[in-house]
C-alpha positions in Angstrom: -2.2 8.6 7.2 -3.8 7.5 10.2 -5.8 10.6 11.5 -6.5 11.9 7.4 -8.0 8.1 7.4 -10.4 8.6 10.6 -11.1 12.0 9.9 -12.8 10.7 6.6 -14.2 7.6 7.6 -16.1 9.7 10.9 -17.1 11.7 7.4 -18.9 8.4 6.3 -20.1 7.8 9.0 -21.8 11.1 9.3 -23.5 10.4 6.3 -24.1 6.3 6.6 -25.4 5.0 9.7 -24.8 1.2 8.4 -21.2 2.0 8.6 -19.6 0.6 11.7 -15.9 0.8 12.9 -13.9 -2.3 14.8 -11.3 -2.6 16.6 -9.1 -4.9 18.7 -8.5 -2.7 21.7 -6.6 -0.3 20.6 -6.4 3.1 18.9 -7.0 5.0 22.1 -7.0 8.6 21.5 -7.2 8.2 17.6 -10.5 6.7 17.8 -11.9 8.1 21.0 -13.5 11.0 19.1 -14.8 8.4 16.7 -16.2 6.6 19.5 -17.9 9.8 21.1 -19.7 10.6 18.0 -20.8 7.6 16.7 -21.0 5.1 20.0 -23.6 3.0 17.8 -21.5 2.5 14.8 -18.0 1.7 17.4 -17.0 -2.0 19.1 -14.5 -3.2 20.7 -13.9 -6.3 20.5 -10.6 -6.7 22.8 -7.5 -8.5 22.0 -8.9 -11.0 20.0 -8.5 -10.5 16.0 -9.8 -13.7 15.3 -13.2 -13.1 16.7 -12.8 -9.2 15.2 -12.8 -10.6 11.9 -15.7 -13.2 12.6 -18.3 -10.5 14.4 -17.5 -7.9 11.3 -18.3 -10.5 8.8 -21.1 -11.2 10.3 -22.5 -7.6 10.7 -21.7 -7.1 7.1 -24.1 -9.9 6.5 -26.8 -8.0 7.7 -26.6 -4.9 5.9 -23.2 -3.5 7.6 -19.9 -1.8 5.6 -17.8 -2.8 8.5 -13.9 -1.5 9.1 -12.2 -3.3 11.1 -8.6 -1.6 12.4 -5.7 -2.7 14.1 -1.7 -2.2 13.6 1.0 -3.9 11.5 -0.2 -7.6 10.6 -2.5 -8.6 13.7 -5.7 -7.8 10.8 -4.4 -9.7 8.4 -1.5 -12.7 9.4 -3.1 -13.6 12.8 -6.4 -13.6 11.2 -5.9 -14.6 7.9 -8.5 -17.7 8.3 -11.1 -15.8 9.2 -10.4 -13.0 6.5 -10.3 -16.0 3.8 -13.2 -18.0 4.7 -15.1 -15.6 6.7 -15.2 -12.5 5.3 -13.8 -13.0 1.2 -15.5 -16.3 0.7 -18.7 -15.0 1.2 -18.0 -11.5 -0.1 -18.5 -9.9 3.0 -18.7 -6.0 3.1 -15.7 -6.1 5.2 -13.0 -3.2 5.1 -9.6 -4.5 6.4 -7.3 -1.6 7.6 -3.7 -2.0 9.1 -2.3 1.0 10.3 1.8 0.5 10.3 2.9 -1.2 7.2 6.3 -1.9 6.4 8.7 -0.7 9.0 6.3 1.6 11.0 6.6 -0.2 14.2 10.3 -1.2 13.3 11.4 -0.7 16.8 9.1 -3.3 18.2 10.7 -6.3 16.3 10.0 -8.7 13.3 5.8 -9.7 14.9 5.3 -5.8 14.1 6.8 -5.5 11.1 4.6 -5.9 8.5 6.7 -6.9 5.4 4.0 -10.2 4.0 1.0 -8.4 3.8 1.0 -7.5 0.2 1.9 -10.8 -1.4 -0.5 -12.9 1.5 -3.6 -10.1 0.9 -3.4 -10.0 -2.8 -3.5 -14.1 -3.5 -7.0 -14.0 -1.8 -9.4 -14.5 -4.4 -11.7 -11.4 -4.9 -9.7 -8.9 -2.3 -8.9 -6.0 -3.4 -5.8 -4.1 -2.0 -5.3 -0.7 -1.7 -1.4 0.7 -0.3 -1.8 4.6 -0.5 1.6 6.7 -0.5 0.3 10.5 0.5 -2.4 11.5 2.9 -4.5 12.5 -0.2 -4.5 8.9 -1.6 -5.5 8.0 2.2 -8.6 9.9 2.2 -9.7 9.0 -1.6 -8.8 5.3 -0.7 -11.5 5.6 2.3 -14.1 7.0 0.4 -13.6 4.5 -2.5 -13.6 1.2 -0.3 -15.9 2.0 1.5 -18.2 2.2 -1.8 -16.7 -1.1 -3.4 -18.7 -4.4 -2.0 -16.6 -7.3 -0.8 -13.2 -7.0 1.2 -10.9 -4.9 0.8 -7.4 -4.4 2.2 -6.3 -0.6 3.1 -2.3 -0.6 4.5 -1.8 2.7 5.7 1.7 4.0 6.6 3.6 6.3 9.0 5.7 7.3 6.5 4.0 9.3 3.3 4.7 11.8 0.7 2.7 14.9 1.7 -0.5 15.4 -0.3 0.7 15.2 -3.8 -2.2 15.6 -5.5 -1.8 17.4 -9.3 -3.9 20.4 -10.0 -7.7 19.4 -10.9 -6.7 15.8 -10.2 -9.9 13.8 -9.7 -9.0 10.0 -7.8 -9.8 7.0 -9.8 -10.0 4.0 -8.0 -7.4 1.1 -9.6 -5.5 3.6 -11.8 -1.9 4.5 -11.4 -0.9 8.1 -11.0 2.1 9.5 -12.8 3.2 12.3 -10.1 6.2 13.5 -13.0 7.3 12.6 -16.3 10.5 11.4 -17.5 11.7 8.9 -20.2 15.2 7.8 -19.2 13.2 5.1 -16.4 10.3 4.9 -14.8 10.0 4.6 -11.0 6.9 2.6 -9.8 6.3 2.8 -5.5 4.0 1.8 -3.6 2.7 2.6 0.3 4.7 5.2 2.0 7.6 4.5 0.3 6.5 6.9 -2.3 8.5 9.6 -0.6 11.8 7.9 -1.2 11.2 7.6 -5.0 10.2 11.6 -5.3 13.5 12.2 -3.1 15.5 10.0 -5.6 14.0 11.4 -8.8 15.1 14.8 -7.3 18.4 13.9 -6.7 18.5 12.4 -10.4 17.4 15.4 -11.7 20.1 17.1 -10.5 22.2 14.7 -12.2 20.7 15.4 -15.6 18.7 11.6 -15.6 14.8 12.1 -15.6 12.7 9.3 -14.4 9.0 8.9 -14.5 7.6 9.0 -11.1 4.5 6.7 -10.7 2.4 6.0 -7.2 -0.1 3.0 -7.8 -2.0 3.8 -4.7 -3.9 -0.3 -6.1 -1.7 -3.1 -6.2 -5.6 -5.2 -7.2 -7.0 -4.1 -9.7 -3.4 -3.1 -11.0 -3.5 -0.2 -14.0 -2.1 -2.3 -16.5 -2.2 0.5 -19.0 0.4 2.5 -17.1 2.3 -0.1 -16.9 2.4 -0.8 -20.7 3.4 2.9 -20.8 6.3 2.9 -19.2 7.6 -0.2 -21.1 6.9 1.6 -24.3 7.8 5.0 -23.3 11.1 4.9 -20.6 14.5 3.1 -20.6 12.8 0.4 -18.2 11.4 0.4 -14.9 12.2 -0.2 -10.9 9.7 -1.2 -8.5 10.1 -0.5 -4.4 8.2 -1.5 -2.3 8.6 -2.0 1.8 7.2 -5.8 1.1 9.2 -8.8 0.7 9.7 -9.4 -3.3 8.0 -13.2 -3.0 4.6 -12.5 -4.7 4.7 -8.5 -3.8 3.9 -5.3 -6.1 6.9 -5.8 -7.9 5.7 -9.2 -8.6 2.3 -8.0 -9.8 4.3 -5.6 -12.5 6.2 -8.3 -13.4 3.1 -11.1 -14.1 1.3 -7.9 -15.8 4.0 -7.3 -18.3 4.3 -11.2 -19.3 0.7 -11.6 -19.2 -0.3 -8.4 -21.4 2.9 -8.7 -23.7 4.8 -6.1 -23.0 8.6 -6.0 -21.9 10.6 -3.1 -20.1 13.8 -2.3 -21.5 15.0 -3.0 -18.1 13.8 -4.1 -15.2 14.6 -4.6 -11.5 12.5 -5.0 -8.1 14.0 -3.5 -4.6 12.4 -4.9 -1.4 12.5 -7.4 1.5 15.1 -10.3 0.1 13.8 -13.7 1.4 14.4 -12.8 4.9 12.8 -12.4 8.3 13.5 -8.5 9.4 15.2 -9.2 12.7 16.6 -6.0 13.1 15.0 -3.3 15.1 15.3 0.3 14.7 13.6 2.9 13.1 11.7 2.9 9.9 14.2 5.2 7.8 16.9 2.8 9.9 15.4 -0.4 8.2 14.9 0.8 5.0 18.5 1.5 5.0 19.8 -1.6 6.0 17.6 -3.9 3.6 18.7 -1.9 0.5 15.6 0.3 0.7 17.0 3.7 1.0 17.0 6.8 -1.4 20.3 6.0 -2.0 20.5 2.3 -2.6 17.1 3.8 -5.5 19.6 6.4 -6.8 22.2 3.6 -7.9 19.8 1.0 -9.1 18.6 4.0 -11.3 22.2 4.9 -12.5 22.7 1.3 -13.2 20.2 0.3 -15.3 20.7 3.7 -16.8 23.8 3.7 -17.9 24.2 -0.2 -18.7 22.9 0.4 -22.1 25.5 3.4 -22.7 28.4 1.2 -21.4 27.5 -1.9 -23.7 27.3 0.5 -27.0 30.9 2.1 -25.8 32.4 -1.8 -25.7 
């Protein structure tokens, strides 16, 4: 996701010269050729998030569509002041990307695991937050932010699904996309995660139980209207998500269907319990161990699935 992400925003910037990249000493080698092109659009602003946040909103002020970029939560928790009263409070022009969501640094510990952002970002009044779960919906998400005025939030990954765009699919900023059809339960994933729900519905398949695969590459705005599809349409749905479940994208499903009136047959969230993720180890590792695997999806499916069947055979 990372390198589809700069390859498109150097794009931009090829064609914007008001568009300006930040960064809080780091992304050596990623952004070096980034740097070499477009030295006037590039800063640095050291180890110092705070003051990143601060010196984009203010070039945004002046005309600027600023991105600033750093890994796991050090552009959004240690800064989250600045993004709040800086930036979003005075609807800044202020892209906010984290590279390493989730569990992508999950080897250096609980600081780099970024497992709040969802829930914290998407309170903010007026921020929009974009989680993409392919390298396609990385580069349409990077186009599309960059064009939207305010803050936005982009979590990028290391982990994706491929490029899983349909055939003559056209990108649509805050809509869901429904990657395969089914009617026994519907599947909703956002971020990187993505790739587990495609391997699960695979392994359904196989199993004769066909769920409806959906990416929401938005969790604000939220496609409300696919959501009311599903309840209508499927046996229920699941939501998973590498986020805790406190105020996360299953959350937002959840406040959508009560709000708009409209009730899943079923419905259950899978993510980040109340807990702190001290454990270290890899990203498939931790997805494992808080419930987050392809299996742990497979047997919440099966579940809800068959509960139905078991309480008509009683």
């Amino acid at each position: 996701m990372r390198d589809h992400f700069i390859q498109r925003l150097m794009e931009l910037a090829a064609a914007d010269s008001r568009l300006m990249l930040v960064t809080g000493d780091l992304g050596f080698g990623v952004l070096t050729k980034f740097q070499e092109r477009f030295p006037r659009q590039y800063l640095n602003v050291g180890v110092a998030e705070q003051n990143l946040t601060g010196v984009a909103t203010g070039l945004a002020l002046e005309g600027r569509t600023v991105f600033t970029y750093s890994i796991g939560n050090f552009p959004t928790l240690r800064c989250l002041e600045q993004v709040r009263n800086d930036a979003a409070y005075h609807d800044a022009n202020v892209k906010v990307v984290a590279i390493g969501g989730g569990f992508s640094y999950g080897q250096l510990g609980m600081s780099h695991h970024a497992t709040e952002d969802l829930s914290i970002l998407r309170a903010l009044p007026g921020v929009e937050v974009a989680s993409p779960g392919c390298l396609w919906e990385t580069v349409e998400l990077t186009s599309a932010i960059a064009n939207r005025p305010g803050v936005c939030y982009l979590r990028l990954d290391k982990s994706d699904a491929g490029d899983t765009q349909l055939p003559g699919e056209r990108f649509e900023f805050g809509k869901a996309r429904r990657l395969r059809e089914g009617e026994d339960l519907a599947i909703f994933a956002t971020g990187g995660i993505l790739e587990i729900a495609l391997e699960a519905a695979s392994e359904l398949a196989a199993e004769r139980v066909a769920v409806r695969i959906v990416s929401f590459p938005t969790l604000k705005p939220l496609d409300t209207n696919e959501i009311r599809s599903a309840c209508e349409g499927t046996g229920g749905i699941i939501t998973i998500e590498e986020n805790v479940l406190n105020g996360g994208f299953g959350s937002a499903i959840a406040e959508a269907c009560m709000d708009g009136g409209f009730h899943p047959k079923a419905f259950r969230r899978l993510g980040m319990k109340d807990v702190y993720s001290s454990v270290v180890g890899s990203q498939a590792y931790l997805r494992n161990h808080y419930g987050l695997g392809k299996d742990h999806l497979v047997a919440a499916v099966k579940e809800l699935v068959l509960r139905p069947q078991a309480a008509t055979s009683r």
